[in-house]
C-alpha positions as CSV (number, residue, x, y, z in Angstrom):
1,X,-83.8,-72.0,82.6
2,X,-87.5,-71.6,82.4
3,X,-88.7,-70.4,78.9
4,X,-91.3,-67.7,80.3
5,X,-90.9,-65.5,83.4
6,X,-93.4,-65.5,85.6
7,X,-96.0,-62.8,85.6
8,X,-96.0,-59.6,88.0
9,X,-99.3,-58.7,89.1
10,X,-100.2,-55.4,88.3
11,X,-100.4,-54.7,84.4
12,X,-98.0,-53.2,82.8
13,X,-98.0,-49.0,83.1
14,X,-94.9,-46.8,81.1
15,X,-96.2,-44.1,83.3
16,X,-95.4,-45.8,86.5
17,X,-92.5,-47.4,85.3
18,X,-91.2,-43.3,84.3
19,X,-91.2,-41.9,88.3
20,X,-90.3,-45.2,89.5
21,X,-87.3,-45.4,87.2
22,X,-86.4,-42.0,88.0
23,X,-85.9,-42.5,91.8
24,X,-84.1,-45.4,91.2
25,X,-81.6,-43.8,89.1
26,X,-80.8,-41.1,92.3
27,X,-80.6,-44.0,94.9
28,X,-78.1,-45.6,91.7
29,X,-76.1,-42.4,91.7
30,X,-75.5,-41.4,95.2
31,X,-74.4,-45.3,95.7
32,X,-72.3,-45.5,93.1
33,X,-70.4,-42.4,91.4
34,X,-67.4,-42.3,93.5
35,X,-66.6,-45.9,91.6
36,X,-68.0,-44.1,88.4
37,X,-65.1,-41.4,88.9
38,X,-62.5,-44.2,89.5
39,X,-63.1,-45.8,86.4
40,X,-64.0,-42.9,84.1
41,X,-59.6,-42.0,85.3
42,X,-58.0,-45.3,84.8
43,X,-60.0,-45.9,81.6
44,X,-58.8,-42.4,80.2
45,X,-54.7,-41.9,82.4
46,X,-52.1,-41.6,80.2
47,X,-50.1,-44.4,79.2
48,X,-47.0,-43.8,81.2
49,X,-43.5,-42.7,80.6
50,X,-41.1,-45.5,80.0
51,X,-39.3,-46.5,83.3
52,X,-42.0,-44.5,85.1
53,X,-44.6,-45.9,87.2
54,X,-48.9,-45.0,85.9
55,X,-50.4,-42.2,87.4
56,X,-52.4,-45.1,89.2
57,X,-51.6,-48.6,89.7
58,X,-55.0,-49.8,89.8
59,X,-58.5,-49.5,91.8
60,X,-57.6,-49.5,95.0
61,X,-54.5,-46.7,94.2
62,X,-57.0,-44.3,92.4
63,X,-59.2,-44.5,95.4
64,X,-56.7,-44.2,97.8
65,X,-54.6,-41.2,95.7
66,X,-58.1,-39.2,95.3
67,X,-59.2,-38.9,98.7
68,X,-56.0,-38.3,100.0
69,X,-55.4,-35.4,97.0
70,X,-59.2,-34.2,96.7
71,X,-61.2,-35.7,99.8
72,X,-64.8,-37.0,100.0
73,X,-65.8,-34.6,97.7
74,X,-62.8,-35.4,95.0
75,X,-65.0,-38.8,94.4
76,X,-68.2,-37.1,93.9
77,X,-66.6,-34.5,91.0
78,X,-68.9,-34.3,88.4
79,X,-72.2,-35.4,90.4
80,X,-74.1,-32.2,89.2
81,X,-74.3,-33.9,85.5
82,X,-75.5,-37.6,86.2
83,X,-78.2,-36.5,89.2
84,X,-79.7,-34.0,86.9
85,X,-79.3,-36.5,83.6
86,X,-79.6,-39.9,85.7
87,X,-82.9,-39.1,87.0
88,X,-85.0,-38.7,83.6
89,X,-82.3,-40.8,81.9
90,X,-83.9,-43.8,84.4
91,X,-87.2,-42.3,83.9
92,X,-86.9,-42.5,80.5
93,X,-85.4,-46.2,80.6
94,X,-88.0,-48.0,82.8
95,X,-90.3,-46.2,81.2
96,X,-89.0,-47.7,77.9
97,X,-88.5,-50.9,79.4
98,X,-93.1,-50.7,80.5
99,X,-93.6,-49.4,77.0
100,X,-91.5,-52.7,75.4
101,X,-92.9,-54.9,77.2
102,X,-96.6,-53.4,76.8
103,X,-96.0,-53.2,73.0
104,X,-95.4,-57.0,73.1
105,X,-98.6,-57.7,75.3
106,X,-101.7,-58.7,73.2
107,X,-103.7,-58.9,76.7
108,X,-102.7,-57.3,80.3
109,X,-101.8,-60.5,81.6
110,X,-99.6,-61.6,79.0
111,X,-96.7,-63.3,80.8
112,X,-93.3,-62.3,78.2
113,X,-90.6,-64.9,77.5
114,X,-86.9,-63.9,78.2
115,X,-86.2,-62.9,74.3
116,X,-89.1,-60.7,74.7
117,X,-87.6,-58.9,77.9
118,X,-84.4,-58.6,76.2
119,X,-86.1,-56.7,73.1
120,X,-88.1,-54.4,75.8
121,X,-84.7,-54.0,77.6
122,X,-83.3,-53.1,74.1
123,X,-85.5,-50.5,73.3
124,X,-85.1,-48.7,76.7
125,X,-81.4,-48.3,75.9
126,X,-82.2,-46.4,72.4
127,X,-84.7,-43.8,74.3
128,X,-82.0,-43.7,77.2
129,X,-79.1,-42.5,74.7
130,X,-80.9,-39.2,73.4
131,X,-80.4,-37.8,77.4
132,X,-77.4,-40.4,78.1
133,X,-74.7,-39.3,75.3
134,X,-74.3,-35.3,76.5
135,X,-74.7,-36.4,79.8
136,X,-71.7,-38.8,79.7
137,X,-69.4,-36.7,77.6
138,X,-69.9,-33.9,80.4
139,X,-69.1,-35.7,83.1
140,X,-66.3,-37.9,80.9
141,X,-64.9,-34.1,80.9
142,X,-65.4,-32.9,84.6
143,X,-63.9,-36.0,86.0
144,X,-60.5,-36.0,83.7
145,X,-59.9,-32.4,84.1
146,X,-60.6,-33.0,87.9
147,X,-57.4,-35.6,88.1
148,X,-55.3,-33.6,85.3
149,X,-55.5,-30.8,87.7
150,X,-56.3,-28.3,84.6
151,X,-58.9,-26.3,85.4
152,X,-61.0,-25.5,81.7
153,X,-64.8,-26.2,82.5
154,X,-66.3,-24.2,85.7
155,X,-68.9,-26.8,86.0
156,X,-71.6,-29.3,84.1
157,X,-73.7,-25.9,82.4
158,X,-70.2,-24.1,81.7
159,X,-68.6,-27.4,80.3
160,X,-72.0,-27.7,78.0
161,X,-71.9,-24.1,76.9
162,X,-68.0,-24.1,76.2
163,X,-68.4,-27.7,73.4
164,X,-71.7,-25.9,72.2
165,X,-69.2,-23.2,71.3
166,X,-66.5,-24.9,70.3
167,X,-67.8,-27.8,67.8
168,X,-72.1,-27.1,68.1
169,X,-74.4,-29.8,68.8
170,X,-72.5,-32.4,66.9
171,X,-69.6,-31.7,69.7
172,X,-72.4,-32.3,72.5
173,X,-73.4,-35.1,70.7
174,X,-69.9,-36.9,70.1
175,X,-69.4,-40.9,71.1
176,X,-73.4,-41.0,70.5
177,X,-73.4,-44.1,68.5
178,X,-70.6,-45.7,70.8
179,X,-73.1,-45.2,73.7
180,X,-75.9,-46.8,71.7
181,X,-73.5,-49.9,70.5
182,X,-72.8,-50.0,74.7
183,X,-76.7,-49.6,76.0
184,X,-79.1,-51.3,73.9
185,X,-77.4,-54.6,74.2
186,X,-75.9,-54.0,78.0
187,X,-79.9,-52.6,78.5
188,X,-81.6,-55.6,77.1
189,X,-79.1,-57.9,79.3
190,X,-80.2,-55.9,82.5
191,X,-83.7,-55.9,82.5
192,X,-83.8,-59.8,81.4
193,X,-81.1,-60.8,84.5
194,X,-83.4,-58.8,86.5
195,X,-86.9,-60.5,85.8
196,X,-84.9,-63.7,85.6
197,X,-83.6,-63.4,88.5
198,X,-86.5,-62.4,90.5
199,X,-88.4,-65.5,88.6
200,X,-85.9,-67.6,90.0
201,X,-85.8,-66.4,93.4
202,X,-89.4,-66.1,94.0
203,X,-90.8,-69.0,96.7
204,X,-92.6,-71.6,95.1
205,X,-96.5,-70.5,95.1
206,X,-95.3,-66.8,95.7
207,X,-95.9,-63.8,94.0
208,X,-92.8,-61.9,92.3
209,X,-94.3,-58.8,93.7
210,X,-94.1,-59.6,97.5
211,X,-90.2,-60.5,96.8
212,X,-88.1,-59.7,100.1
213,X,-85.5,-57.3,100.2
214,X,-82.1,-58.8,100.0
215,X,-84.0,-60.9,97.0
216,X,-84.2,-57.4,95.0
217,X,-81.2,-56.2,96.5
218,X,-79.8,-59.3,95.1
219,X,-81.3,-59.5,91.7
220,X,-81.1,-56.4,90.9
221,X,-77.2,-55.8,91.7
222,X,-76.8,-59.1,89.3
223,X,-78.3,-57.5,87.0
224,X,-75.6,-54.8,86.9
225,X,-73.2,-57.4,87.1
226,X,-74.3,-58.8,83.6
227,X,-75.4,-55.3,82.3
228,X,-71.7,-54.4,82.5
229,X,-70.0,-57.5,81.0
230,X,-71.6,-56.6,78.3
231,X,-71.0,-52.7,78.4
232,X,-67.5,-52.4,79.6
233,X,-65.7,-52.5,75.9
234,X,-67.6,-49.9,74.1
235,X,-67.7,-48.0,77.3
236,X,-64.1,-47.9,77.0
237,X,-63.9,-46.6,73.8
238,X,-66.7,-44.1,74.2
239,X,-64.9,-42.7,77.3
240,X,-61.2,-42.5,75.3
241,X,-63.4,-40.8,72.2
242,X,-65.7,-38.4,74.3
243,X,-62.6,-37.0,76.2
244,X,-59.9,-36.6,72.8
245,X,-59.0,-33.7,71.3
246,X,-61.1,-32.7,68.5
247,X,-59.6,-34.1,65.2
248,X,-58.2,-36.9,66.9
249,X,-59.9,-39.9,66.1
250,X,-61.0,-38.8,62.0
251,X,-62.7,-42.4,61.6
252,X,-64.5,-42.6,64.9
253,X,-64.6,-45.6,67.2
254,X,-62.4,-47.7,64.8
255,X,-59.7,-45.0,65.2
256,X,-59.3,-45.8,68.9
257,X,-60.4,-49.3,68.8
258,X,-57.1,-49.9,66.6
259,X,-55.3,-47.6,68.6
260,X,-55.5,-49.1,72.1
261,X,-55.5,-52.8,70.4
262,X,-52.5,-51.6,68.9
263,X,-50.7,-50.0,72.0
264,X,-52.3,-51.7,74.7
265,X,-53.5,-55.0,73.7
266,X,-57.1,-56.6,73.8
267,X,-57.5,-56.7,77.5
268,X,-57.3,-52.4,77.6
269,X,-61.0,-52.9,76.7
270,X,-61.5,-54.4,80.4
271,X,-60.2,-51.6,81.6
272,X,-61.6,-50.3,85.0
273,X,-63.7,-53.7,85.6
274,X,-62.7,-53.9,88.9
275,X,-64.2,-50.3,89.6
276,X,-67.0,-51.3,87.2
277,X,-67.8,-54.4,88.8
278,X,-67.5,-52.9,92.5
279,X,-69.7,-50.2,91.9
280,X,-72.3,-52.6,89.5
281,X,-73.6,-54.5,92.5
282,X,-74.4,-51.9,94.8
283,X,-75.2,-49.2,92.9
284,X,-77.9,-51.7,90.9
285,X,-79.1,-52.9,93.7
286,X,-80.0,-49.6,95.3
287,X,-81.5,-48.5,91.9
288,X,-83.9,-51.7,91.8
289,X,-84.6,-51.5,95.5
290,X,-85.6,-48.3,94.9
291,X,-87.5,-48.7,92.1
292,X,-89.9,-51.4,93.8
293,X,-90.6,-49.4,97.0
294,X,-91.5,-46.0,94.6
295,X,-93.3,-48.7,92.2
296,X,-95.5,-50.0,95.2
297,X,-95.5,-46.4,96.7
298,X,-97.4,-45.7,93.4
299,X,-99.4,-48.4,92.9
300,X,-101.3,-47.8,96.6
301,X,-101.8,-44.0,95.2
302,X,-103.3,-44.8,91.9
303,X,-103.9,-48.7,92.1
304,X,-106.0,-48.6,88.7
305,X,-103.7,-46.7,86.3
C-alpha cells in the first residue's frame, strides 16, 4: 500500500465538506434504514423460551415477518429520528473529517498519509457523537417497541420528551460513551478505506476528482464495509444498553458485555452482521456518491471558498 494518498484538487474547505456531508447522509438513510431496523431487532429480541423457536431466525426471517406483519412502512419505523439527526450528524462528520485533515495541512496542497486520514476520520466521530448518541437511543426505542407491539412512545419528539421526563438529560444521553468507543475508531477506518480506495482506483495519470461513478459507488460502499467491522461489537452493546430498563446495567457497558458473553457467547457481538453488512454497501455508497455530486455541485457555485 502506498504510504501517502494522492492529493484531491481543490483545497481542503470544512464548510463544503458540512452541506456535502449532510446530503450524503439523506441519500445514506433512505438507502439503508430498512436494514438499520432489521438489525436494531435481532440485536435487541429476546433470547427465546427453551424448546421454543426466536422471535426471528435470522436476516432474511425479520425481513420477511416485518413486511408481511407491518408492510413497507414497518421497515421505515423510526425514519423521522435519523433523517432529522442523520443529516447534520453527516454534516457535522465530513465537516470534521475537512477540519482534521485541514488542521494537519501546513500548506493547501499538503497531500496526508493514511495515519493522518485515520486521525481526521477519528476526530469526525467525536463531533458526530454530541448529535449521534440521542439520536440512536430514540430510534433504538421506536424500532423495539415497533416489533414488541407495545405502543409507549407516539413518535421521535414524544419518545425525547417522555426520557427527558423520566431520567433528564443523562437518560437522553445514555450509551454516549459506547457510541464514542464504536465511532471514532469505526470513523477513522471509514474515511481512510475511502481515500484509499479512491487512491487505488484512480487511472494512472488521472485526477481522484474526475473518478467514475461505480469507482465512488464502489469505494465508498467499502468503506462501510470496513467502517462496520470495526463498529458492529460496541454497536451491539450500545443497542442492548440504550433499550434496558433503567437500573439494569448499574456498571454500564461491562454489565452487558459480561452478560451476553456470559449467556450468549463471544460471537453475540456479531450480532445482525448480515443486516449490517447488507445495508453497509449500499447505503455507503449512496452517501459518498452523493457527497461528490453535492461536493462538485458546490465547488462550480463558489469555486474559490
Amino acid at each position: 500500500m502506498a504510504e501517502k494518498a494522492k492529493p484531491s484538487q481543490a483545497p481542503v474547505s470544512p464548510v463544503k465538506n458540512f452541506f456535502a456531508g449532510g446530503f450524503g447522509g439523506v441519500c445514506l438513510v433512505f438507502v439503508g434504514h430498512p436494514l438499520d431496523t432489521i438489525k436494531v431487532r435481532l440485536q435487541t429480541q429476546p433470547a427465546a423460551l427453551p424448546g421454543q423457536p426466536p422471535l426471528y431466525s435470522g436476516t432474511f426471517d425479520c425481513f420477511k415477518k416485518t413486511l408481511v406483519k407491518e408492510g413497507v412502512r414497518g421497515l421505515y419505523k423510526g425514519m423521522a429520528a435519523p433523517i432529522v439527526g442523520v443529516t447534520p450528524m453527516f454534516a457535522v462528520c465530513f465537516f470534521g473529517f475537512g477540519l482534521g485533515k485541514k488542521l494537519q495541512q501546513k500548506t493547501p496542497d499538503d497531500i496526508l498519509t493514511y495515519p493522518q486520514l485515520f486521525a481526521a476520520g477519528m476526530l469526525s466521530g467525536v463531533f458526530t457523537t454530541a448529535i449521534m448518541a440521542p439520536g440512536e437511543r430514540i430510534k433504538c426505542l421506536l424500532q423495539i417497541q415497533a416489533a414488541s407491539g407495545e405502543i409507549k412512545y407516539g413518535g421521535p419528539v414524544d419518545c425525547a420528551k417522555q426520557i427527558y421526563r423520566e431520567a433528564g438529560i443523562r437518560g437522553v444521553y445514555k450509551g454516549t460513551v459506547l457510541t464514542l468507543m464504536r465511532d471514532v475508531p469505526a470513523s477513522g477506518m471509514y474515511f481512510m478505506t475511502y481515500e484509499w480506495l479512491k487512491s487505488v482506483l484512480t487511472p494512472e495519470g488521472q485526477s481522484v476528482s474526475d473518478l467514475s461513478v461505480p469507482r465512488i459507488l464502489f469505494a465508498g460502499g467499502m468503506a462501510g464495509i470496513f467502517n462496520w467491522a470495526v463498529g458492529i461489537p460496541p454497536d451491539v452493546l450500545k443497542s442492548r444498553f440504550q433499550t434496558a430498563p433503567p437500573g439494569k446495567y448499574p456498571n454500564g457497558f461491562r454489565d452487558v458485555l459480561r452478560e451476553l458473553i456470559r449467556e450468549e457467547g463471544v460471537m453475540s457481538l456479531y450480532k445482525g452482521f448480515t443486516a449490517v453488512m447488507i445495508r453497509a454497501f449500499p447505503a455507503n455508497a449512496a452517501c459518498f456518491l452523493g457527497f461528490e455530486f453535492a461536493m462538485k455541485f458546490l465547488n462550480w457555485l463558489a469555486p474559490s471558498h
